[in-house]
C-alpha positions in Angstrom: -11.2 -15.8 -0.3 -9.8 -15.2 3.3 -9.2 -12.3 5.3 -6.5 -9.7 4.4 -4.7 -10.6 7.7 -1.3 -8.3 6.5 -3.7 -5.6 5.1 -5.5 -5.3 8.8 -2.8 -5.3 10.7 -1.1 -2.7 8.2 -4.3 -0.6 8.8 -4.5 -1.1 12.5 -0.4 -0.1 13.2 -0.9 3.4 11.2 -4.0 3.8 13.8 -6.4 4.1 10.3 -9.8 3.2 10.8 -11.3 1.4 7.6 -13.0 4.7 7.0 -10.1 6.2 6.7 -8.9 3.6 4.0 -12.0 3.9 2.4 -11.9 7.4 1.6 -8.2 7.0 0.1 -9.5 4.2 -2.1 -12.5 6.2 -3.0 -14.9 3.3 -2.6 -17.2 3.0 1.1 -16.4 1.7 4.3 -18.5 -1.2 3.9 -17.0 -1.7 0.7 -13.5 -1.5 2.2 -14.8 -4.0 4.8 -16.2 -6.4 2.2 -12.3 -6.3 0.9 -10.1 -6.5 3.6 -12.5 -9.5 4.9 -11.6 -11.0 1.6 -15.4 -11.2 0.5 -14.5 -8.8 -2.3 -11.2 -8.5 -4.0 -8.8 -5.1 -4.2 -8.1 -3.8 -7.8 -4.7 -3.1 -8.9 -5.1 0.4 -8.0 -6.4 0.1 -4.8 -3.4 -2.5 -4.3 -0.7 0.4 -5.2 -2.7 2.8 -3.2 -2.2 1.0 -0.3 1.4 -0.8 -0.8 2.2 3.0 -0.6 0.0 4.2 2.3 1.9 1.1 4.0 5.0 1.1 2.5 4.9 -2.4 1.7 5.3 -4.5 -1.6 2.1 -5.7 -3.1 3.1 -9.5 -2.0 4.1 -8.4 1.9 0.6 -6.9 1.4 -1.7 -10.0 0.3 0.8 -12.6 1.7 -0.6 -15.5 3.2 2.4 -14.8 6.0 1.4 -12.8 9.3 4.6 -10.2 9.7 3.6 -8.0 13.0 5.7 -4.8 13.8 8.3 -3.6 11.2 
């Protein structure tokens, strides 16, 4: 697995820290870190959780593609 490139940036242009996330998802911030490194994968849930925290589509967010800015 690789690193949730579209996922961080998401995170990091709303100004949430992966604590933040974390809580959202209900899971830990070193469990969130695990996933958005790509060393664990997101469920479904967590997926719709946070294609509507970033009001993105599920493929803009686990696209291999690096989109910056909206």
């Amino acid at each position: 697995m690789t690193k949730h490139w579209s996922i961080y940036i998401a995170r990091k242009e709303a100004g949430h820290s992966q604590a933040d996330v974390a809580k959202k998802l209900g899971i830990s911030k070193q469990r969130y870190g695990l996933k958005e490194l790509g060393k664990a994968g997101f469920t479904v849930e967590e997926g719709k959780i946070l294609s509507e925290l970033y009001n993105m589509t599920l493929d803009e967010l686990f696209s291999d593609e690096i989109k910056i800015g909206s």
